[in-house]
C-alpha positions in Angstrom: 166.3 -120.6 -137.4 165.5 -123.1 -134.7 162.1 -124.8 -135.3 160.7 -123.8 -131.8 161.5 -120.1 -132.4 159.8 -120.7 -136.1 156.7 -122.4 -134.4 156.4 -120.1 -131.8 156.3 -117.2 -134.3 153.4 -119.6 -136.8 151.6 -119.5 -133.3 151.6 -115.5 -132.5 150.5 -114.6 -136.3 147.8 -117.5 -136.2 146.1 -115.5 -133.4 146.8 -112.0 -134.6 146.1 -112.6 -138.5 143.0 -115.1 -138.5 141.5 -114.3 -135.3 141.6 -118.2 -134.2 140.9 -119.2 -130.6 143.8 -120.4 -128.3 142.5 -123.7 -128.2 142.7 -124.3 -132.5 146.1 -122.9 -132.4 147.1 -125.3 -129.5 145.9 -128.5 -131.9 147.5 -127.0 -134.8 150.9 -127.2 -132.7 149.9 -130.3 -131.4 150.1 -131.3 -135.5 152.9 -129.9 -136.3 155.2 -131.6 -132.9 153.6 -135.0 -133.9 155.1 -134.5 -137.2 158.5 -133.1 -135.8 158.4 -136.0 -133.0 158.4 -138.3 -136.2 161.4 -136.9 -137.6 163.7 -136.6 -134.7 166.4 -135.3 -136.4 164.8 -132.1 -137.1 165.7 -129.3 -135.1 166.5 -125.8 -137.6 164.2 -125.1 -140.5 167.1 -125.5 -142.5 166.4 -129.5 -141.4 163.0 -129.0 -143.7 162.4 -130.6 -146.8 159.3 -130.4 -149.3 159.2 -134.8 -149.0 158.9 -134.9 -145.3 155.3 -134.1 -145.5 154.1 -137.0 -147.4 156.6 -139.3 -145.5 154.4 -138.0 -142.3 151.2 -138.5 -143.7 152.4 -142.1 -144.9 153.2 -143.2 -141.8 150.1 -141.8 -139.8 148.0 -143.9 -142.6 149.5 -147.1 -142.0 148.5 -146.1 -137.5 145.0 -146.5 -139.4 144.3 -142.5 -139.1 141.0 -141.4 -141.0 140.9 -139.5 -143.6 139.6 -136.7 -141.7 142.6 -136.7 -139.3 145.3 -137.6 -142.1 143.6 -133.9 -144.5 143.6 -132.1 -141.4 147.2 -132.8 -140.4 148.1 -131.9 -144.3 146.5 -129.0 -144.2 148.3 -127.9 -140.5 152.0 -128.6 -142.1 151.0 -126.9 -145.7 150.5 -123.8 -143.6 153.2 -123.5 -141.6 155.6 -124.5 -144.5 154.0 -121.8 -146.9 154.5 -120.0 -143.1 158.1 -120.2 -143.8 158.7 -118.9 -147.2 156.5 -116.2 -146.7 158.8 -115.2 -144.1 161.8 -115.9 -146.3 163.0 -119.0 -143.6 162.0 -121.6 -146.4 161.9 -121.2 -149.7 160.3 -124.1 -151.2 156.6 -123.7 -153.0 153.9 -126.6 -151.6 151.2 -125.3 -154.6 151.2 -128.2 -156.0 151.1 -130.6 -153.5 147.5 -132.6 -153.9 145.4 -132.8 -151.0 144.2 -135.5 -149.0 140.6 -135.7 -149.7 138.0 -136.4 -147.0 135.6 -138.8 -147.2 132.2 -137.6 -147.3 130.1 -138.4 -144.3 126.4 -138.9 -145.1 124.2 -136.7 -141.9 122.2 -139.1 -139.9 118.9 -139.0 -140.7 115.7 -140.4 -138.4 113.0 -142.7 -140.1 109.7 -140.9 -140.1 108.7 -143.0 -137.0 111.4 -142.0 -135.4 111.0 -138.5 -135.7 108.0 -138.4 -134.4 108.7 -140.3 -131.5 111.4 -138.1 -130.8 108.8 -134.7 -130.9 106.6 -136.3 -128.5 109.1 -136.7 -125.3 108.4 -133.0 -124.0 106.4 -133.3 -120.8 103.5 -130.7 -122.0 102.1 -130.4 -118.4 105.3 -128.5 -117.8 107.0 -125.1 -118.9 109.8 -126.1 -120.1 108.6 -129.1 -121.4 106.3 -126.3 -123.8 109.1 -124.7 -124.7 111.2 -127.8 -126.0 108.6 -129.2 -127.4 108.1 -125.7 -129.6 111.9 -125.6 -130.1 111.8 -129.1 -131.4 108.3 -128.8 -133.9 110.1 -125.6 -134.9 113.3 -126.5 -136.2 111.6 -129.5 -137.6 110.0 -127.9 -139.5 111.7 -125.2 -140.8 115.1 -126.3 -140.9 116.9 -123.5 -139.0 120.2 -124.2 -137.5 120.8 -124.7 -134.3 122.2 -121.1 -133.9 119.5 -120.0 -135.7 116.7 -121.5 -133.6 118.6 -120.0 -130.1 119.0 -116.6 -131.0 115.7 -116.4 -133.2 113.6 -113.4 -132.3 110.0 -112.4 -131.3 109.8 -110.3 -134.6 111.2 -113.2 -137.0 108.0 -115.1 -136.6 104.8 -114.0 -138.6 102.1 -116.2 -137.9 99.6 -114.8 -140.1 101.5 -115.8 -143.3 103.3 -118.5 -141.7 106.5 -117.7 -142.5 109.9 -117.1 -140.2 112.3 -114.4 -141.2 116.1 -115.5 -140.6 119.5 -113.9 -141.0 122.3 -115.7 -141.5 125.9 -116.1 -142.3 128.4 -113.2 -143.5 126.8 -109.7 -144.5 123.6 -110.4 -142.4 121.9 -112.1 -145.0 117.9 -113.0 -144.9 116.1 -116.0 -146.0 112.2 -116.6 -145.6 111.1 -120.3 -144.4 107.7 -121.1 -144.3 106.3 -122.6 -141.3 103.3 -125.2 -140.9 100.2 -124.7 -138.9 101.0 -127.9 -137.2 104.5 -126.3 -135.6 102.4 -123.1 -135.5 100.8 -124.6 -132.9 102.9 -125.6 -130.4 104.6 -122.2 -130.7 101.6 -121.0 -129.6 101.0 -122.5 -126.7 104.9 -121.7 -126.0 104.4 -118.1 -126.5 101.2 -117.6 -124.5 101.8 -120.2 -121.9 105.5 -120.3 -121.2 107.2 -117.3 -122.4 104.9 -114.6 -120.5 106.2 -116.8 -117.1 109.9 -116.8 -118.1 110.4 -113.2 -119.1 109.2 -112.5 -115.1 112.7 -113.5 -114.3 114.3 -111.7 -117.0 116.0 -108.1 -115.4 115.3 -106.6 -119.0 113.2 -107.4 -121.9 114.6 -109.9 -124.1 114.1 -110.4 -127.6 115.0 -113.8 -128.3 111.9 -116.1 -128.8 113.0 -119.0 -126.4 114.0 -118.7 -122.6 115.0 -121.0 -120.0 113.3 -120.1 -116.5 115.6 -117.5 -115.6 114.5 -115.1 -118.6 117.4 -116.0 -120.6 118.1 -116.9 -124.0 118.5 -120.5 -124.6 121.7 -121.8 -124.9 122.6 -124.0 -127.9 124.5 -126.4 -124.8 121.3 -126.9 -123.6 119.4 -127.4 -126.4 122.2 -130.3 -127.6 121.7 -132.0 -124.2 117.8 -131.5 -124.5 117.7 -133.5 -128.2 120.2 -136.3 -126.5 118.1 -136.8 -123.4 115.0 -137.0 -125.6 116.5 -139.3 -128.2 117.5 -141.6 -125.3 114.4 -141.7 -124.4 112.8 -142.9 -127.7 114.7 -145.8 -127.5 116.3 -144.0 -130.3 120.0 -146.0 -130.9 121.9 -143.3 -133.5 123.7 -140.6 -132.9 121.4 -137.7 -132.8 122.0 -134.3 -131.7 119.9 -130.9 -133.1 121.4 -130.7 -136.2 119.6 -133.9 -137.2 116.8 -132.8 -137.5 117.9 -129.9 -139.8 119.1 -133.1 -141.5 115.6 -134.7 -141.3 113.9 -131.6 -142.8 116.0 -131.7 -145.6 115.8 -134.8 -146.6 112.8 -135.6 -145.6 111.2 -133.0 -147.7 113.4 -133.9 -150.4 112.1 -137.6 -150.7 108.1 -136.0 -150.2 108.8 -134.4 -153.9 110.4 -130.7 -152.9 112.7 -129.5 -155.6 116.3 -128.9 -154.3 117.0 -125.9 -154.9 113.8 -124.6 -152.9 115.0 -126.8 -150.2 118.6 -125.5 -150.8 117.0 -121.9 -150.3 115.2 -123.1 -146.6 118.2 -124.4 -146.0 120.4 -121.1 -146.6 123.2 -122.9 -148.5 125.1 -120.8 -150.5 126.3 -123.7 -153.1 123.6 -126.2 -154.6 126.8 -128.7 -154.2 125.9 -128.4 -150.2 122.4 -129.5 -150.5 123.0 -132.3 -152.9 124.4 -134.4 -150.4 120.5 -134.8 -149.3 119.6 -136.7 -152.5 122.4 -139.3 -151.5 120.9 -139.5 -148.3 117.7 -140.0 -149.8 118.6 -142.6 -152.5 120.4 -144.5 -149.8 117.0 -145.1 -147.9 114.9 -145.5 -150.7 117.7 -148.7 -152.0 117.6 -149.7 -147.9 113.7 -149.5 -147.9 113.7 -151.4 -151.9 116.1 -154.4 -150.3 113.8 -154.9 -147.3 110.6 -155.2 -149.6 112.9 -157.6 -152.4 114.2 -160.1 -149.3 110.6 -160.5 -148.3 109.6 -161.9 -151.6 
């Protein structure tokens, strides 16, 4: 079979079996003609041979590829080769073939100072300045994703307890995260101040918690240029965007004495091996803060 006709047909049951969107399948062809550009001579899946992946992946490692590209590009060309035999073109088994393993990148994480430099850019003599500022306190302090935090609704918050209800993830589960009066707060004024003036706009009802000032939900684009503009304006030089400061909560809380697998549960990570990374992050700044104090000596 000619290797367009086998790519094409890779293509069609990547977007009827797994559901992916046009664009993934597009860069996982764009994978898979880098590595047939490479070998030139290739041109029927008879041409295919079990070696010519690792002979790929060797020469995209000496371009200086990361890691992160070079297990991505691996994984691409496993598939469409285990593609192949499935469909009786190939019939050579890839089980064994070990994988490229990424590097582990350690979240960014904001100092203390930082933080709260970065919580007191909303403009509080505005609307939507209210609003921000709530959506900021909030997932500070409770750690929801970014997701989470746009689509969170009215009936999720209990303020008497001081505790927000969240489902998550596959099967619609719930988690409980507690929430501080100091966050409270600001939510509160959001709710009573902003909120009652957005939902004027709104042509129905909505349920979601925060609105921009057409009555709508929040958009998590928004919300990611919101963080960047206010970071910018700390004078904050790191590469900060809302999931930091899920990052911040975690570790943060981690570092004040919290137990990790009670911040594995705010967090809503199915595997304990998920949080963990946390305690590296932790022990990183605690050794960075330990240097400073030793140098001054």
């Amino acid at each position: 079979m000619r290797i367009e006709e086998a790519l094409t047909l890779y293509e069609d049951s990547l977007l009827a079996a797994k559901g992916l969107s046009v664009k993934t399948v597009e860069d996982y062809k764009e994978d898979i003609r880098l590595f047939l550009r490479h070998f030139s001579d290739l041109k029927d899946t008879d041409d295919l041979r079990p070696t010519d992946i690792e002979a790929f992946l060797e020469s995209q490692a000496d371009q200086e590829k990361s890691q992160a590209t070079l297990a991505r590009r691996q994984s691409t060309l496993i598939g469409f080769y285990r593609f192949l035999a499935r469909r009786g073109i190939t019939h050579f088994d890839l089980e064994d073939t070990p994988r490229i393993k990424q590097e582990k990148r350690l979240p960014v994480v904001l100092t203390f100072e930082e933080i709260e430099d970065l919580l007191d850019q909303p403009d509080l003599s505005s609307l939507s300045g209210l609003r921000d500022k709530a959506m900021l306190e909030t997932m500070y302090a409770t750690g929801l994703r970014v997701s989470e935090l746009c689509a969170l609704p009215l009936s999720a918050i209990h303020e008497e307890p001081g505790i927000i209800v969240v489902r998550h993830g596959k099967g619609n589960k719930q988690r409980t995260v507690p929430i501080g009066e100091f966050a409270l707060g600001y939510l509160r004024d959001y709710l009573t101040q902003a909120r009652p003036v957005f939902t004027k706009k709104s042509v129905k009802k909505p349920k979601e918690t925060f609105l921009n000032a057409h009555g709508q939900p929040i958009s998590r684009q928004y919300f990611f240029l919101a963080v960047k503009k206010y970071a910018e304006m700390a004078g904050i030089d790191k590469d900060v965007s809302p999931h930091t400061l899920r990052h911040c909560f975690a570790t943060h809380l981690l570092e004040g004495g919290a137990e990790l697998r009670a911040v594995q549960e705010m967090l809503g990570h199915t595997h304990l091996s998920t949080t963990e990374i946390y305690t590296h992050v932790s022990e990183r700044r605690i050794m960075s803060a330990y240097a400073k104090y030793a140098n001054r000596k």
